[in-house]
MOPAC internal coordinates of N, CA, C and O (Angstrom, degrees):
PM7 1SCF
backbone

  N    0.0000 0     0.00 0     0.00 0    0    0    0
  C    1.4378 1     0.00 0     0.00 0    1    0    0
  C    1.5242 1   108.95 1     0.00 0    2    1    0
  O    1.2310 1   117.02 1   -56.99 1    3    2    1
  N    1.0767 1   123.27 1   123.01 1    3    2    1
  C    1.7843 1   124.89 1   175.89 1    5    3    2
  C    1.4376 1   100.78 1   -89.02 1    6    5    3
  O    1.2310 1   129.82 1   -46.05 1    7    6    5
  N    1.3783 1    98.67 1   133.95 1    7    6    5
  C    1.3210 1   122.41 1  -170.96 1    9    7    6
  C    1.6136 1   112.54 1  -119.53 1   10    9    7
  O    1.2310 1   119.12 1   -82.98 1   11   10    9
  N    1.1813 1   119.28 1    97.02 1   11   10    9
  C    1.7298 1   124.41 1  -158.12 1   13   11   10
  C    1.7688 1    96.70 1   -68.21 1   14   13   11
  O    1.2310 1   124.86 1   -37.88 1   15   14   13
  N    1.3843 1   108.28 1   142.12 1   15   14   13
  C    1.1818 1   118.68 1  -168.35 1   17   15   14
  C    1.6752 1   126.32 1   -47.20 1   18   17   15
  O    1.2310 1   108.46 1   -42.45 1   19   18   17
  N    1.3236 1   139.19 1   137.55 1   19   18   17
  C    0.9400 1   125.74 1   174.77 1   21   19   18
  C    1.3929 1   111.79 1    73.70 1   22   21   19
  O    1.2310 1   122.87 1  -148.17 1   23   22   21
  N    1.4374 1   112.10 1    31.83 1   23   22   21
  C    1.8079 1   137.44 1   169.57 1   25   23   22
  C    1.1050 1   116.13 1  -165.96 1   26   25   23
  O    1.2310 1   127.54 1   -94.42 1   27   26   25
  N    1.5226 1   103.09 1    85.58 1   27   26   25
  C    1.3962 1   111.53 1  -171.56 1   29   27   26
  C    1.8672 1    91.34 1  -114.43 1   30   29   27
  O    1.2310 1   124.73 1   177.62 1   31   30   29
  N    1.2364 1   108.53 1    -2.38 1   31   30   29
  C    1.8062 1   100.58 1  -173.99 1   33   31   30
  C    1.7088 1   102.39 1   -77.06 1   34   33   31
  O    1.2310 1   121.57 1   156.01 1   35   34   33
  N    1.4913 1   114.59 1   -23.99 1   35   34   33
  C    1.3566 1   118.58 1   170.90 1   37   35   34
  C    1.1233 1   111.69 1   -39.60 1   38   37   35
  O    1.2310 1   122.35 1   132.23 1   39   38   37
  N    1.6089 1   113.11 1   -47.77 1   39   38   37
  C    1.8111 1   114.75 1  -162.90 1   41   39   38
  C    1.9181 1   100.12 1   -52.71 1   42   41   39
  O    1.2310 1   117.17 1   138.28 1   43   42   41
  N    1.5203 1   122.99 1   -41.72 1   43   42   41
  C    1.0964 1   131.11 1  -170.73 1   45   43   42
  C    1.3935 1   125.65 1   -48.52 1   46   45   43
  O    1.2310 1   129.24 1   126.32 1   47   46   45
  N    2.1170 1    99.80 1   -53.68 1   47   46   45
  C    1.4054 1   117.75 1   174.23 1   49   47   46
  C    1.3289 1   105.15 1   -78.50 1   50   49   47
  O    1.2310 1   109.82 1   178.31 1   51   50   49
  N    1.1251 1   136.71 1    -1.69 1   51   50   49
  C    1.4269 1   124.74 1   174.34 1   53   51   50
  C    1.8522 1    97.62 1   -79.73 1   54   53   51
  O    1.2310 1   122.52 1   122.82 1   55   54   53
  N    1.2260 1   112.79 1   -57.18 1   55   54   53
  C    1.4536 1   115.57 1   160.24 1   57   55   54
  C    1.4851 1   117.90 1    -3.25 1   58   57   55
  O    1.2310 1   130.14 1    98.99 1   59   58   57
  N    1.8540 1    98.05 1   -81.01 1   59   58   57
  C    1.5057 1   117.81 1  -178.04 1   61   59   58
  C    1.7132 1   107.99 1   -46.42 1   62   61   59
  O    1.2310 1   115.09 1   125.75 1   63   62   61
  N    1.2274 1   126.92 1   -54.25 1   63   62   61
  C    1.4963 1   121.14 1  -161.88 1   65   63   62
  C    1.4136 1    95.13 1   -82.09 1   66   65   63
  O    1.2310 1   104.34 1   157.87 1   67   66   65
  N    1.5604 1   146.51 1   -22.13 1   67   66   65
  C    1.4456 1   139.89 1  -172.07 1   69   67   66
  C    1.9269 1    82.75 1   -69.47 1   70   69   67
  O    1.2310 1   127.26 1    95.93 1   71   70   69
  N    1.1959 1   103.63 1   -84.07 1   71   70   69
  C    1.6799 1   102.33 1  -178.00 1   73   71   70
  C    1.9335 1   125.54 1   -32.13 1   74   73   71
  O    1.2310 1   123.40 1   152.12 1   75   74   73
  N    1.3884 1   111.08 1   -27.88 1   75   74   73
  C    1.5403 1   109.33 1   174.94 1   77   75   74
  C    1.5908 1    86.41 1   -81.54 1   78   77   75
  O    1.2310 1   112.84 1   150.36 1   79   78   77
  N    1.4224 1   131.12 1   -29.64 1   79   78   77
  C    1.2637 1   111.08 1  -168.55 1   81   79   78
  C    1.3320 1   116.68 1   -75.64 1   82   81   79
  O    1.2310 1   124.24 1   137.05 1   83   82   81
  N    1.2497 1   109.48 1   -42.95 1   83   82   81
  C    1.5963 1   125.58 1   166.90 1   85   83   82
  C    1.7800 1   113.36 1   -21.35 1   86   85   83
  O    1.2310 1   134.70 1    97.07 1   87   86   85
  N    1.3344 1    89.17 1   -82.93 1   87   86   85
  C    1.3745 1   121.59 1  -152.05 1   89   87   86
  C    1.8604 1   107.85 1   -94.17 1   90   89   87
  O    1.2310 1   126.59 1   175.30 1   91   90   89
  N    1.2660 1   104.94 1    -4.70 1   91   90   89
  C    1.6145 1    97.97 1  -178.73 1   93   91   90
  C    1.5221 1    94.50 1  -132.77 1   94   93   91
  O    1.2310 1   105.41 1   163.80 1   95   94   93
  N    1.3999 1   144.64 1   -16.20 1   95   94   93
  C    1.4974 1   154.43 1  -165.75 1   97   95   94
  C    1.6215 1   104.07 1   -94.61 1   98   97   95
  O    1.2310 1   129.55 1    97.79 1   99   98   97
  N    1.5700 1    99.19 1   -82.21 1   99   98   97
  C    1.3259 1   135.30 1  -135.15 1  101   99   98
  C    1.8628 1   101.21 1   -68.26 1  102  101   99
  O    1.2310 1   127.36 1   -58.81 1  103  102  101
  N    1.3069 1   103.45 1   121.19 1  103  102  101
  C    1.8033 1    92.97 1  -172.79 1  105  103  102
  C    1.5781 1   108.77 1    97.03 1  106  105  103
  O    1.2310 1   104.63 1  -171.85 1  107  106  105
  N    1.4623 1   146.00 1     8.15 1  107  106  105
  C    1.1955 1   130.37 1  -114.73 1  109  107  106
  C    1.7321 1    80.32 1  -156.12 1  110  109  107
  O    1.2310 1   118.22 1   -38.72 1  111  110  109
  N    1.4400 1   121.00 1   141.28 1  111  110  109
  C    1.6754 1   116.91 1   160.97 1  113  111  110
  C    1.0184 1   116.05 1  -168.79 1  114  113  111
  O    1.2310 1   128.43 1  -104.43 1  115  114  113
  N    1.9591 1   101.37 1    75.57 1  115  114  113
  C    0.8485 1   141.21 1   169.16 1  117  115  114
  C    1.7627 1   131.16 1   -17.76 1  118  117  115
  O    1.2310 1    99.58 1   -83.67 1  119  118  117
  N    1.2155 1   154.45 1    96.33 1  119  118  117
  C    1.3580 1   155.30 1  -111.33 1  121  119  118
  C    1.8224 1    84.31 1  -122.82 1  122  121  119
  O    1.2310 1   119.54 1   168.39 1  123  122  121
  N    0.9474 1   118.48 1   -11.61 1  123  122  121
  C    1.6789 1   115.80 1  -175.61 1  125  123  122
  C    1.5574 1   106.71 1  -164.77 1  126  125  123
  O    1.2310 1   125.82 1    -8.28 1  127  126  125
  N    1.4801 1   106.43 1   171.72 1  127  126  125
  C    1.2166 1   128.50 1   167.43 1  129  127  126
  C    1.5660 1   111.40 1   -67.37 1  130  129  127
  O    1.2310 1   119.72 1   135.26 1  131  130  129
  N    1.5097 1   118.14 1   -44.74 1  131  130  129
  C    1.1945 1   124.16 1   178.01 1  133  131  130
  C    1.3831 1   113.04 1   -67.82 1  134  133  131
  O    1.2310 1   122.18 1   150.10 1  135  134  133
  N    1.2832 1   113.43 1   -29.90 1  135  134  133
  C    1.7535 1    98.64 1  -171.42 1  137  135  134
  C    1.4973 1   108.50 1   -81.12 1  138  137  135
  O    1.2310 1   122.39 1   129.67 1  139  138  137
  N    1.5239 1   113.03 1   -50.33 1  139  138  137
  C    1.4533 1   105.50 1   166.15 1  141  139  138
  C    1.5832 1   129.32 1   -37.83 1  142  141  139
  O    1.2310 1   127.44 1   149.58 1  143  142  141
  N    1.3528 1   103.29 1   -30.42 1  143  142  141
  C    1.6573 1   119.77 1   172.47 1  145  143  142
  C    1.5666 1   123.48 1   -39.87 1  146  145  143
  O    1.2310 1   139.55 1   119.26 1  147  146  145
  N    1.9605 1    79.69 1   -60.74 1  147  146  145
  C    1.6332 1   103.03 1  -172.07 1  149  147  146
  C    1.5300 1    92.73 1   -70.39 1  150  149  147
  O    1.2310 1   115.75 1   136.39 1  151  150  149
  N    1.4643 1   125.67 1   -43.61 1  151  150  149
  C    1.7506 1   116.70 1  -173.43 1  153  151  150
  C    1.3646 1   124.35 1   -57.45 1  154  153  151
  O    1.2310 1   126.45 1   159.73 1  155  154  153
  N    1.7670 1   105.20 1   -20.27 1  155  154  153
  C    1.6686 1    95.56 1   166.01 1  157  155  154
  C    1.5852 1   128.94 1  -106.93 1  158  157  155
  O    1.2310 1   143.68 1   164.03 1  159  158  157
  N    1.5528 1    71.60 1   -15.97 1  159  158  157
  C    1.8399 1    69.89 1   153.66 1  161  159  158
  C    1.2645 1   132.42 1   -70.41 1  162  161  159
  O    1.2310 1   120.35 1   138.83 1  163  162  161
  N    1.3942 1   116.93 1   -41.17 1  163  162  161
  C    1.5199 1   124.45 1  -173.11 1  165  163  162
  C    1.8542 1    96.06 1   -63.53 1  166  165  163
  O    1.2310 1   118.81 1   128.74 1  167  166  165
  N    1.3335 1   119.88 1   -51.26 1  167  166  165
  C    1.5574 1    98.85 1   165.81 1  169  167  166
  C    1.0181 1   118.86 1   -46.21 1  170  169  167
  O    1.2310 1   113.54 1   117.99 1  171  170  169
  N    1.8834 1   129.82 1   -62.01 1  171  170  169
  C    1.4608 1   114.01 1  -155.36 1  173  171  170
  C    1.4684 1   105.75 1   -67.33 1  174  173  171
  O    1.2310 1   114.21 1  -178.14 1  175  174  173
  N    1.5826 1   128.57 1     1.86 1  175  174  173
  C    1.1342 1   115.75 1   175.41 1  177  175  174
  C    1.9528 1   107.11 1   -98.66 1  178  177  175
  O    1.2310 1   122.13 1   161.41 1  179  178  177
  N    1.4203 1   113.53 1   -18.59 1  179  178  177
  C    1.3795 1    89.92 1   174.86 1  181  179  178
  C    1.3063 1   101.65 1   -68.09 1  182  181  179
  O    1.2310 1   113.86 1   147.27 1  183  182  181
  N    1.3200 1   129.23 1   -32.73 1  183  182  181
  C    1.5656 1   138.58 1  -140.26 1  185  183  182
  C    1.5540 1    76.02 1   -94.06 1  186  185  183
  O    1.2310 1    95.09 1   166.31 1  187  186  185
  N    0.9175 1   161.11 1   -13.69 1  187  186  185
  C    1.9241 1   135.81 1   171.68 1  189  187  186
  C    1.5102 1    85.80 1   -91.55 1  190  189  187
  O    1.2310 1   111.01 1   101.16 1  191  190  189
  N    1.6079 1   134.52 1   -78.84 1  191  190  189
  C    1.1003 1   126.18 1  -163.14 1  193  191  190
  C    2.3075 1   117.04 1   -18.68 1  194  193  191
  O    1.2310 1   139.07 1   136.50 1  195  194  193
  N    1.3079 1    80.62 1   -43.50 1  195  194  193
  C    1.7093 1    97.55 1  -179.19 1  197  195  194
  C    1.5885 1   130.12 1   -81.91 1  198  197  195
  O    1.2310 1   133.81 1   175.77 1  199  198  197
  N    1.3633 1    90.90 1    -4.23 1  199  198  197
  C    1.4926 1   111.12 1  -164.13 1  201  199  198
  C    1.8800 1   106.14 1   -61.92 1  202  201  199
  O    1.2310 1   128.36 1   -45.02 1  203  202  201
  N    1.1438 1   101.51 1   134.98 1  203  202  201
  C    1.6509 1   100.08 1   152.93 1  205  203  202
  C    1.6831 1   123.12 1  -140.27 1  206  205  203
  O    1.2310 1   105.45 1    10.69 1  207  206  205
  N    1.2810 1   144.57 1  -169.31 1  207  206  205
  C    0.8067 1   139.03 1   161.01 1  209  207  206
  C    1.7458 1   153.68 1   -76.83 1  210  209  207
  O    1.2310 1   116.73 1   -66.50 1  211  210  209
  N    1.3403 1   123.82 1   113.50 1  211  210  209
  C    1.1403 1   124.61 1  -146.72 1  213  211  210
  C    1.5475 1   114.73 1   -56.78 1  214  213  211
  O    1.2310 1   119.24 1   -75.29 1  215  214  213
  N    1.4025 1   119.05 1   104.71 1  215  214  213
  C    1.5236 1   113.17 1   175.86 1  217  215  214
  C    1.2155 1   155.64 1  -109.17 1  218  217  215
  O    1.2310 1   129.69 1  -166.95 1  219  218  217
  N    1.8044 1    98.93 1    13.05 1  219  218  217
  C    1.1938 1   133.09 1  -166.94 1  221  219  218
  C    1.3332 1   110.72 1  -109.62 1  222  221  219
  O    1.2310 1   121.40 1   -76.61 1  223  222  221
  N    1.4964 1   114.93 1   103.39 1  223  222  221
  C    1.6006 1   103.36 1  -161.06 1  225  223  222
  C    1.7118 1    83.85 1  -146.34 1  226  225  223
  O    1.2310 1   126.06 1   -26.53 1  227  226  225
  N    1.1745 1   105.95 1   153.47 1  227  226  225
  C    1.9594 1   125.11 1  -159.67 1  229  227  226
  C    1.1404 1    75.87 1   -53.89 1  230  229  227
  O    1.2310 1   127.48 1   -31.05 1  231  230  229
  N    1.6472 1   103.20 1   148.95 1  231  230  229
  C    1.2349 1   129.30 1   178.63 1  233  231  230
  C    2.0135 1   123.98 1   -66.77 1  234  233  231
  O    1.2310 1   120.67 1   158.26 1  235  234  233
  N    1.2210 1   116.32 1   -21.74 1  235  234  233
  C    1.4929 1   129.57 1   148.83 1  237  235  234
  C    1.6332 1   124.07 1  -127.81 1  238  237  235
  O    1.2310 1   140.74 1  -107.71 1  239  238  237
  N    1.8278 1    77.36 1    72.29 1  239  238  237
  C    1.5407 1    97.16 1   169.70 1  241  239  238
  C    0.8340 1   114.72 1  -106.72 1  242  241  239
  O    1.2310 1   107.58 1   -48.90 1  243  242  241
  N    1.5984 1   140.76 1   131.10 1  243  242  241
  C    1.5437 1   137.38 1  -173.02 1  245  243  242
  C    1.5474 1   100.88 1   -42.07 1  246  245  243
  O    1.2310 1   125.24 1   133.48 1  247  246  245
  N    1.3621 1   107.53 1   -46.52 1  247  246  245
  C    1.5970 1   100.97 1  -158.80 1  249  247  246
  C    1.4449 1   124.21 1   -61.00 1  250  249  247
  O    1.2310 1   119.30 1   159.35 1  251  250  249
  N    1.3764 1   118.95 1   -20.65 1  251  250  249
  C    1.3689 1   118.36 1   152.97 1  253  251  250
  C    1.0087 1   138.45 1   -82.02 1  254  253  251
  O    1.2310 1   124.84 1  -160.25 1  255  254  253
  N    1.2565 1   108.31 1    19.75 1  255  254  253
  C    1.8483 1   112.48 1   161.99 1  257  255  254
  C    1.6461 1   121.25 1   -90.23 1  258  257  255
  O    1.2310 1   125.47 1   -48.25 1  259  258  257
  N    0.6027 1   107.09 1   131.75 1  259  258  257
  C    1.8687 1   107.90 1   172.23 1  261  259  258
  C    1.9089 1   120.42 1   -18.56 1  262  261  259
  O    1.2310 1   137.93 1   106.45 1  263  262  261
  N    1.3653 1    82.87 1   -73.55 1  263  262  261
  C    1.7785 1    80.34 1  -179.64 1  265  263  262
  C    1.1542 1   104.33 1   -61.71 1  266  265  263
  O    1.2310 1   100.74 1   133.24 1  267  266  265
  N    1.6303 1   152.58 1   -46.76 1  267  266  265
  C    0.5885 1    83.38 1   163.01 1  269  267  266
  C    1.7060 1   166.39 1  -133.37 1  270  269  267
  O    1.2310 1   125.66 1  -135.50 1  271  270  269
  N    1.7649 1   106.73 1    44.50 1  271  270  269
  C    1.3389 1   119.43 1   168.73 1  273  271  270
  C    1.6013 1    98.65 1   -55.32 1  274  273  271
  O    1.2310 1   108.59 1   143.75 1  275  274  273
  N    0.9453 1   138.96 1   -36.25 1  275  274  273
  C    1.6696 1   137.09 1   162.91 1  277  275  274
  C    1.9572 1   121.02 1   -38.06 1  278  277  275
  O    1.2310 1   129.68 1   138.73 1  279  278  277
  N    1.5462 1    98.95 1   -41.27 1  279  278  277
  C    1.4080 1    84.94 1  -171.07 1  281  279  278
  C    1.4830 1   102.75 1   -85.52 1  282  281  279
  O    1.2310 1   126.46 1   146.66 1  283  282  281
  N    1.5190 1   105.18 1   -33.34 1  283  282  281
  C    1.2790 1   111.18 1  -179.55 1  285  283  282
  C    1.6130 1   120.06 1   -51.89 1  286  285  283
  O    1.2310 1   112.21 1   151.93 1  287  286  285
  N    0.8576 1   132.29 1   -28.07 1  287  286  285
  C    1.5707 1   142.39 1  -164.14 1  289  287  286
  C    1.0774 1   117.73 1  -101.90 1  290  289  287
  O    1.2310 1   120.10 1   180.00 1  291  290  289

């Protein structure tokens, strides 16, 4: 996947929609607009219930340096 410079958070949300596709799509033949509705919702709600924070970020990435989680906060 080419990832245009200075958008590398894309690589992440591409993540998020492969997994709603997975697990709320894939296998699935849906009888309405509404039911598919309720099917991705009921994921994005297990998937918040489960949620934590992303902490794995390239190893000389600004963002894991101190200052700056400092300015940010």
């Amino acid at each position: 996947m080419f990832t245009p410079t200075y958008s590398s958070w894309l690589n992440w949300i591409e993540s998020e929609f492969a997994a709603l596709r997975y697990f709320a799509l894939n296998g699935t033949d849906h009888r309405s607009h509404g039911e598919q509705d309720a099917a991705i919702g009921a994921y994005i709600r297990w998937r918040n219930q489960r949620a934590e924070p992303k902490r794995e970020f390239a190893v000389n990435s600004k963002i894991r340096l101190p200052d700056y989680l400092a300015n940010v906060a």
